[in-house]
N, C-alpha and C positions, 0 to 999 in steps of 0.2 A: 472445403472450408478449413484452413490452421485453424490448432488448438493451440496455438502458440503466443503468449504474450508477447506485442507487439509497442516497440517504442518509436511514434512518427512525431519528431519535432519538439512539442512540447508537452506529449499527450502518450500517457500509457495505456492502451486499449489493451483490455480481455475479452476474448473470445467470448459469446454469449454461452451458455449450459458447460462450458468448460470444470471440471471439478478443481477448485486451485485450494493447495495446502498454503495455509500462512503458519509461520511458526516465529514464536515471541523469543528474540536474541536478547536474554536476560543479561546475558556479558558482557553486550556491548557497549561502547563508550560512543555514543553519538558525535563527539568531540572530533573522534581519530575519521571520518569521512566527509569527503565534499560531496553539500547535498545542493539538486538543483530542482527547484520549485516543479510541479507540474501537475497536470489533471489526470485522475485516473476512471476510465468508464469503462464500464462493459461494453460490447459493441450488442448494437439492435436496442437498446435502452435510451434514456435521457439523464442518464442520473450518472452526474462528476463531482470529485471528490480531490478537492484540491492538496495537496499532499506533497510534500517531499521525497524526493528518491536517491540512490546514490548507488551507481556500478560497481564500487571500491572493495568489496568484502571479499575476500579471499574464497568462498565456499557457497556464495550466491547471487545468481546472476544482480537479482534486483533486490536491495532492502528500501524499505520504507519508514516514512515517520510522520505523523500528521502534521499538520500549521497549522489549523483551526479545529473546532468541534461542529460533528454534524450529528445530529439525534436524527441515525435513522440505522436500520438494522443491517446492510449489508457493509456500512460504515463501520460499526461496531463489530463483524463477523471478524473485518476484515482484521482489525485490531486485537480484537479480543475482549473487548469493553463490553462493561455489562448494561443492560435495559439503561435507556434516557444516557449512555456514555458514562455510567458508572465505573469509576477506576480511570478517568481520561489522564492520560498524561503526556503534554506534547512530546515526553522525550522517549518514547517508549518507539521500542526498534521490532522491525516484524520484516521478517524474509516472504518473500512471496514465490511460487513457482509452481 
């Protein structure tokens, strides 16, 4: 079984028990990437997370950025937002890997 996040189509699948580091690109200017809509789940789960993404960053395969809010905690892991999306901000950039 990869441990590899997986991009098919429109859909970013994570490995299910995979440990994945997110880290918060304070620097980044959302402006300077093209982002393209997409869903992001775990595999072996039910649970997507509709989400923006963008290959463009010089130093990480995949950054991220939310489109909507979802009050639930692997949502918020993912970001870094605190209980009930405390701190949400659509523009807030998060490397994933």
């Amino acid at each position: 079984m990869s441990k590899k996040i997986e991009i098919f189509g429109n859909n970013i699948i994570i490995p299910f028990g995979r440990k994945n580091t997110c880290r918060t690109l304070n620097s980044t200017n959302p402006d300077n990437y093209n982002w393209k809509k997409t869903d992001i789940s775990f595999s072996g789960t039910f649970q997507y997370f509709e989400v923006y993404y963008s290959q463009d960053h010089p130093d990480y395969d995949i950054i991220l950025k939310p489109s909507k809010i979802y009050f639930n905690k692997i949502f918020e892991d993912i970001f870094g937002f605190g209980f009930s999306c405390q701190g949400y901000d659509v523009n807030k950039v998060v490397a994933i890997f």
